[in-house]
ROKE-536468 format. One line per 5 residues: their letters; for each residue y, z negated, x of C-alpha. Coordinates in Angstrom, 1 decimal. Layout:
% ROKE-536468
a) Y:Z:X  ...
***
This chain:
% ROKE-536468
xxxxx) -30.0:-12.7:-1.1  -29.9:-15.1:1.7  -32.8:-13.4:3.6  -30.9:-10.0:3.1  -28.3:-11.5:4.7
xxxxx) -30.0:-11.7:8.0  -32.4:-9.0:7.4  -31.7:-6.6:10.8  -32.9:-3.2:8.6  -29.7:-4.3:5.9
xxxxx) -27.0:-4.7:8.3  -28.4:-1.9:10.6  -28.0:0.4:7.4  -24.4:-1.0:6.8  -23.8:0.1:10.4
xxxxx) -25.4:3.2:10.3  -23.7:4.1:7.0  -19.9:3.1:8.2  -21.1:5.5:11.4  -21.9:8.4:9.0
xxxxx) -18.3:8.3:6.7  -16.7:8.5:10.1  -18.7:12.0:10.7  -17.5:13.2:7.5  -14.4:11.9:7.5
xxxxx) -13.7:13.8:11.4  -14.8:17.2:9.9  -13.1:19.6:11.8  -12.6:21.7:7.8  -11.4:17.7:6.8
xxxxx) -8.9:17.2:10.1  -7.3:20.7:9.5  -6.9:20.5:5.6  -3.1:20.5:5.1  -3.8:18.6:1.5
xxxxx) -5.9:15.8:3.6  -3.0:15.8:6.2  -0.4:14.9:3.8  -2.4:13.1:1.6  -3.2:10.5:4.7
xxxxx) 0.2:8.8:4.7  0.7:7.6:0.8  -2.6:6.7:1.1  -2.3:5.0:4.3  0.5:2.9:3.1
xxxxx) -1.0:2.2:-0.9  -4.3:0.6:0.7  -2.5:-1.5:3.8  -4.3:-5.0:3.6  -3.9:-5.2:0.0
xxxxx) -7.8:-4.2:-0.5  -8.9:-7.5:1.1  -6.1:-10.1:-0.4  -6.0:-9.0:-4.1  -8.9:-9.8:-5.2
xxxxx) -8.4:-13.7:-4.2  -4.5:-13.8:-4.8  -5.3:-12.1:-9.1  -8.1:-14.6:-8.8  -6.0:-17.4:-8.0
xxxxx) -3.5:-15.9:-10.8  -5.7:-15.0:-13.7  -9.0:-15.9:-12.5  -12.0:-14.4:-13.8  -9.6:-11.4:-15.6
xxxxx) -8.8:-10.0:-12.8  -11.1:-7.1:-12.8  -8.9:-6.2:-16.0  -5.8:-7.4:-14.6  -5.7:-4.8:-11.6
xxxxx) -6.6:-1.8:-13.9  -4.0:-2.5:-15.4  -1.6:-2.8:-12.4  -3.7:0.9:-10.8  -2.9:2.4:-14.5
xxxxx) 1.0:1.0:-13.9  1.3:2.4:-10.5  0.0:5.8:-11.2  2.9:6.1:-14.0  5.4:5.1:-11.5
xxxxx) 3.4:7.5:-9.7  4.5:10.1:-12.4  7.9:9.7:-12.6  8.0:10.2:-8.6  5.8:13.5:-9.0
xxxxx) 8.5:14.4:-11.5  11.1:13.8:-9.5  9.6:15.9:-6.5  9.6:19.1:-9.0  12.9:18.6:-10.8
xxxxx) 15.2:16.5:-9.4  15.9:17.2:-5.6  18.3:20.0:-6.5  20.4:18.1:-9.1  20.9:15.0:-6.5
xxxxx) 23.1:16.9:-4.6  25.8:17.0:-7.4  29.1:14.7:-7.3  30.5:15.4:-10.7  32.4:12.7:-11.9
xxxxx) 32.7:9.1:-10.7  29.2:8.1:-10.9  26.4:10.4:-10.1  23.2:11.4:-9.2  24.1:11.8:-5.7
xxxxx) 25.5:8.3:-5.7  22.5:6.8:-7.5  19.8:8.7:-5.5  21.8:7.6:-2.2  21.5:3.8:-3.1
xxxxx) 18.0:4.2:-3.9  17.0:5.6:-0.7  19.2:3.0:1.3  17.5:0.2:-0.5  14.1:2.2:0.2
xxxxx) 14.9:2.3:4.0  15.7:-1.6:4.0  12.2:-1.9:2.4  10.2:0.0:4.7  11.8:-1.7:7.5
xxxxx) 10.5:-5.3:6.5  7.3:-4.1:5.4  6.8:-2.2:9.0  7.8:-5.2:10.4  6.0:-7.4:8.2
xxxxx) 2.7:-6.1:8.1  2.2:-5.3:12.4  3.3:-9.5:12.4  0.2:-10.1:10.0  -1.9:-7.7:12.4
xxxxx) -1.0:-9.5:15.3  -1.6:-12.6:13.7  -5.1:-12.1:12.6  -5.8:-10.4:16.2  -4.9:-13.4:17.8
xxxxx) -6.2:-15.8:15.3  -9.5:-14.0:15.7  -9.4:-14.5:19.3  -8.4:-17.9:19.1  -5.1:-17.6:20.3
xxxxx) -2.0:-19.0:18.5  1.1:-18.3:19.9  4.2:-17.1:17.8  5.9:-16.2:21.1  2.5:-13.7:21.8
xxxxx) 2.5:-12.9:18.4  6.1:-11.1:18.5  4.9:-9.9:21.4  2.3:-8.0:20.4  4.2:-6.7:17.7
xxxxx) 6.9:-5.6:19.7  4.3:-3.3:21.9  2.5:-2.0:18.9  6.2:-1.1:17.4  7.2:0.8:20.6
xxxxx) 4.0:2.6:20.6  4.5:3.8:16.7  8.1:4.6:18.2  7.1:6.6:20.8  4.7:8.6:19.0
xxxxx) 7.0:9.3:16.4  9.5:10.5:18.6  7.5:12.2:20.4  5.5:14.2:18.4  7.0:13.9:15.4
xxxxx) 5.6:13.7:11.6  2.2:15.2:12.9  1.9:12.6:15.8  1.6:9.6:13.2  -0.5:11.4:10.5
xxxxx) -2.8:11.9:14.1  -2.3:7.7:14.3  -2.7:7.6:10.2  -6.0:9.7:10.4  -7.4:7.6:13.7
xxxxx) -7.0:4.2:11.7  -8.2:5.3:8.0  -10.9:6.6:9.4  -12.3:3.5:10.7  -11.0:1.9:7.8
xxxxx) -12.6:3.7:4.9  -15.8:3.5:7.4  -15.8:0.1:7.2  -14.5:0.2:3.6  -18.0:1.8:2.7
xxxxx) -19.8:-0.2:4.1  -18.2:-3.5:2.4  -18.6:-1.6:-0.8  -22.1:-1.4:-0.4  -22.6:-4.5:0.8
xxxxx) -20.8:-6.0:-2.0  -22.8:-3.7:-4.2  -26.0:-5.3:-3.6  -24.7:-9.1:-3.3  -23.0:-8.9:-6.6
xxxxx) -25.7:-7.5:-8.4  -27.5:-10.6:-7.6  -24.9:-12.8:-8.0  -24.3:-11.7:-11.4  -28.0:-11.8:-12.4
xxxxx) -27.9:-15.4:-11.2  -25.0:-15.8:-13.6  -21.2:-14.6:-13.6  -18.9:-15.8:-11.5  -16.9:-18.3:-12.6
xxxxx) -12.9:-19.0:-10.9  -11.5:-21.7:-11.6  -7.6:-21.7:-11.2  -4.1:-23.9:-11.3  -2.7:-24.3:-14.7
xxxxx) 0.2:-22.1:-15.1  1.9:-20.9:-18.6  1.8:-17.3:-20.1  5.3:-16.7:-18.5  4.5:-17.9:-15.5
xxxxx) 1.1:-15.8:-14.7  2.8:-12.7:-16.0  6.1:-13.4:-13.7  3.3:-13.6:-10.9  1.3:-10.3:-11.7
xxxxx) 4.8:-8.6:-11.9  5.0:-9.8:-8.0  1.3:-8.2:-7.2  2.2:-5.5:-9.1  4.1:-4.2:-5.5
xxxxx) 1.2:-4.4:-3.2  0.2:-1.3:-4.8  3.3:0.5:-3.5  3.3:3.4:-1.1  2.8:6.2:-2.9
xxxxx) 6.3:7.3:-3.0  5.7:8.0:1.0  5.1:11.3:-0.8  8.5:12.4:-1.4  9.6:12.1:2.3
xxxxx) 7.2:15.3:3.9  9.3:17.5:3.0  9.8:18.3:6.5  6.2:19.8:6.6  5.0:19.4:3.3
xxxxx) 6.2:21.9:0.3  6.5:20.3:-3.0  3.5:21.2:-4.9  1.6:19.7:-1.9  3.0:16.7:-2.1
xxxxx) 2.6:15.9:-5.7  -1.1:16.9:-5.7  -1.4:14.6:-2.2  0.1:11.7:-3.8  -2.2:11.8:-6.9
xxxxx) -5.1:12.0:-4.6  -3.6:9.4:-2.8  -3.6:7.4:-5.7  -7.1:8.3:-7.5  -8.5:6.8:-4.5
xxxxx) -6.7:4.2:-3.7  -7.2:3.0:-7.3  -10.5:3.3:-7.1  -10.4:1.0:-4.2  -8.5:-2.0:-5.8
xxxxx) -11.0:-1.9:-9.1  -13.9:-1.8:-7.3  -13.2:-4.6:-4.6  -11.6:-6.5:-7.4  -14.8:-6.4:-9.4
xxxxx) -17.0:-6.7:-6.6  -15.8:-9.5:-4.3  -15.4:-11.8:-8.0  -18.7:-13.7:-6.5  -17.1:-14.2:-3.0
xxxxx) -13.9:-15.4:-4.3  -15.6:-18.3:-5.7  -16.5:-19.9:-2.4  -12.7:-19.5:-1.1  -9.7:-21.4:-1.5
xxxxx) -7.1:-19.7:-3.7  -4.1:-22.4:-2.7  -3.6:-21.1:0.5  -5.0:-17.2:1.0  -5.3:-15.8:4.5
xxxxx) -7.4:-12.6:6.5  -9.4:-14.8:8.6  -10.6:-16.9:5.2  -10.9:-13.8:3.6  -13.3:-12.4:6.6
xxxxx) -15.7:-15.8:6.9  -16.5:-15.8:2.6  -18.0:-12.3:3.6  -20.9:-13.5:5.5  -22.9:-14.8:2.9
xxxxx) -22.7:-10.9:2.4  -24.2:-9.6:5.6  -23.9:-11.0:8.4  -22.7:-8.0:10.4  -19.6:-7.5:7.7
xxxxx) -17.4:-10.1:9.2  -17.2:-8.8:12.7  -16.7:-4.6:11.5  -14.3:-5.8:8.7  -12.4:-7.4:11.5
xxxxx) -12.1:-4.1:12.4  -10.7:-2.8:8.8  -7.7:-5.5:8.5  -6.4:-4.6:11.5  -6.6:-0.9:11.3
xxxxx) -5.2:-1.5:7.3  -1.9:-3.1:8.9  -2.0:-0.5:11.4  -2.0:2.5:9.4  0.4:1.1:6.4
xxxxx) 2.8:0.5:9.3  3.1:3.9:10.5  2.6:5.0:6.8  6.1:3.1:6.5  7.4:4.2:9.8
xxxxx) 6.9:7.6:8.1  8.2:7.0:4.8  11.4:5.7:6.6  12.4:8.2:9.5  12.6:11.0:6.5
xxxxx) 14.6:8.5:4.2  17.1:8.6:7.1  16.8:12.1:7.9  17.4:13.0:4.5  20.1:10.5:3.7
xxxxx) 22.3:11.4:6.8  21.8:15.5:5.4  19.7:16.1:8.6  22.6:15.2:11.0  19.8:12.7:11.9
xxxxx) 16.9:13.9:12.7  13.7:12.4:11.1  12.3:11.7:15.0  15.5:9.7:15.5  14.5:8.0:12.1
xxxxx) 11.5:6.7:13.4  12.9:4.9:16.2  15.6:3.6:13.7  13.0:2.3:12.0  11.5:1.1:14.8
xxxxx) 14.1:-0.9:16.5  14.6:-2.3:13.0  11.7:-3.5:12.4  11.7:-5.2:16.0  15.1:-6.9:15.2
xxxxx) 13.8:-8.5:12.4  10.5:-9.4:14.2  12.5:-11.7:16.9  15.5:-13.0:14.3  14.2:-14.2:11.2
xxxxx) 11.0:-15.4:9.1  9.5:-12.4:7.5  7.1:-14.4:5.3  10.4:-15.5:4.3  12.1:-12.3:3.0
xxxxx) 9.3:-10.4:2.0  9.5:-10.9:-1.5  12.7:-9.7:-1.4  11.3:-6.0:-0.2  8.9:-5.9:-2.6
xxxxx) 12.1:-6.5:-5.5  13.5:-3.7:-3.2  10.2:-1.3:-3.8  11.0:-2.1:-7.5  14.6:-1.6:-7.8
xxxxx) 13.8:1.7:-5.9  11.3:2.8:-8.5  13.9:2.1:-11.3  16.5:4.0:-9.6  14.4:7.0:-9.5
xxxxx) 13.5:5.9:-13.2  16.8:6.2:-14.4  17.2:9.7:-12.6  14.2:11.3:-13.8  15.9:9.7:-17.1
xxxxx) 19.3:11.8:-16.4  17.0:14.6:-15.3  14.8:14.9:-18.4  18.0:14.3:-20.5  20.0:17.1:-19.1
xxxxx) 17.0:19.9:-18.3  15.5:19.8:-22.2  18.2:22.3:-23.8  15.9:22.1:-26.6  14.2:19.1:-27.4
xxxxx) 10.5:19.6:-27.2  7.5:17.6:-27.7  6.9:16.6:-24.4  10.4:15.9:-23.3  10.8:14.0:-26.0
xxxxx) 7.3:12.0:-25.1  8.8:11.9:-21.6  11.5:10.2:-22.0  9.9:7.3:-24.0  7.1:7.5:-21.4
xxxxx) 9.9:7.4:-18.8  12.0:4.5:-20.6  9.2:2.1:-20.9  8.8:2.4:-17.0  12.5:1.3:-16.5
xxxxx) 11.9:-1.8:-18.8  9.0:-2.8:-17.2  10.6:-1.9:-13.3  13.4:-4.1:-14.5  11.5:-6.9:-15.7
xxxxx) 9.5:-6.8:-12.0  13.0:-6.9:-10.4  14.9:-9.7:-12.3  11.8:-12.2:-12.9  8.9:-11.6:-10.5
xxxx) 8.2:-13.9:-8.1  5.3:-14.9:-5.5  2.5:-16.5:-6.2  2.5:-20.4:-5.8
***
């Protein structure tokens, strides 16, 4: 493998290859697709960074089950997924009742303005990590630069947003998954072929801190939110009509899923050469050049355009949340630069590595919220009991218990 590695045919066909899933991908029948278009943004904001960093941080959690570990975290996240989809179809209508002293109006309205708070860390959160690893990369470390940097790219999201609207940042969505899933391919291949050898050789073998049972599950339950994003979905409805949305955010997540199991499984064999105590991008990019030696330099590429994309993805996500929440007195332009200036706030007052566990317990309490509606919904729409809403509502209930478990005892891996 090690002459592979430097061989100039491999990594020229890694090159060429990323060069051909960006001619496919810029299809003029793929740009114009509506379903593509509004299947960018959940997907956009599922993938972020969380392609390159899960592998290492289940790794460091479960070692060598991880591979198992995130199909089972894909297979919870496409029944959130569900309930979401469910709620797109069924319960939009009933939200805007205010019968009695608590509601679905009331409930749905807390949701969305935990949702908002969310978004506005992560946008905020994952542009810092971008700049960070730009700089970093560069050799440049500077938090002053840093917030800088972040500061411009958020003005630019801004402005776009503002500008153009919803179709301006699925333009800026499309721009950076493209390069993305480009280079994407190309570390799927190149993993491919190492991996095969690696595991001829013998399997990979992690080893990882002792933790208890309770422990390692209270930290999956933490991962478990790096899979978020796929309720982005539910706020197109400015372009998007509902049947288009649910099939975008299935797409959305059949890829996406299919990303996280197969890097997972792939990059076992790299993982082994990495610390697990302290996980970061740049580490992440040097244990791929046993790999080819072209990888490191284009997958610089891919974590930057990842936060990129899962920024505006969030920038997105937001502006509607507002737009909707205010009953369109503001409008979802005016959302994004809420968001916006938000997020730059937060950039130049407080330590985001320091408060982001507290959005992801914010994604989850969101999922529950829209749980426990779908719950109501189910409940109230079945005049007669069927089958299926009767397997709904168990399907539906186990979600809550498990979204609750997230919110009241996850916590960050040590």
């Amino acid at each position: 493998m090690a002459i592979l590695q430097y061989h100039p045919l491999y990594n020229g066909f890694l090159v060429v290859f990323a060069l051909v899933v960006v001619l496919l991908l810029t299809r003029r029948k793929l740009r114009r697709s509506e379903l593509w278009q509004a299947t960018l943004t959940p997907l956009s904001s599922i993938i972020g960074s969380g392609f390159l960093v899960m592998a290492p941080l289940l790794a460091s959690i479960v070692g060598n089950w991880a591979p198992l570990v995130i199909c089972g975290i894909v297979l919870l996240a496409y029944s959130i997924g569900a309930v979401i989809r469910f709620n797109i179809m069924h319960v939009a209508p009933q939200t805007q009742e205010r019968h009695g002293f608590f509601n679905l109006h009331d409930l749905d309205y807390v949701g969305k303005i935990v949702l908002v708070i969310a978004y506005v860390i992560a946008v905020a959160f994952y542009l810092e990590l971008l700049s960070n690893f730009l700089l970093n990369y560069l050799g440049i470390q500077s938090p002053f630069l840093e917030r800088c940097l972040t500061t411009t790219i958020i003005v630019f999201i801004g402005l776009v947003g503002y500008l153009k609207g919803l179709s301006g940042l699925e333009k800026l969505e499309m721009f950076a998954m493209t390069l993305q899933f480009a280079v994407l391919s190309a570390l799927i291949v190149g993993l491919l072929v190492y991996s095969v050898t690696a595991y001829q050789d013998h399997a990979p073998v992690v080893a990882v801190e002792s933790h208890s049972v309770n422990t390692k599950v209270r930290m999956v339950a933490g991962v478990l939110l790096i899979v978020q994003g796929f309720e982005t979905s539910r706020f197109l409805g400015e372009k998007y009509v509902p049947a288009i949305r649910v099939q975008s955010m299935r797409i959305a997540q059949w890829i996406s899923g299919a990303v996280f199991i197969g890097s997972v499984a792939l990059l076992m064999p790299v993982v082994q050469t990495m610390n697990l105590v302290d996980i970061n991008l740049s580490e992440i990019v040097v244990a791929l050049t046993p790999v080819a030696v072209v990888l490191p330099v284009i997958l610089m590429v891919a974590a930057v355009m990842s936060q990129f994309s899962a920024a505006v993805a969030d920038t997105g996500g937001g502006g509607g949340l507002i737009a909707e929440n205010s009953a369109q007195r503001v409008t979802t332009r005016f959302g994004y630069v809420c968001v916006c200036l938000s997020s730059i706030l937060l950039i130049w007052a407080v330590d985001l590595l320091e408060i982001i566990a507290l959005a992801s317990r914010a994604f989850a309490a969101y999922y529950l919220i829209q749980t426990i509606i779908g719950l109501v919904v189910n409940q109230r729409s079945s005049q007669e009991k069927t089958t299926l809403s009767w397997i709904r509502q168990v399907f539906f209930s186990i979600i809550a218990l498990i979204l609750a478990y997230i919110v009241v005892f996850s916590i960050p891996v040590e």
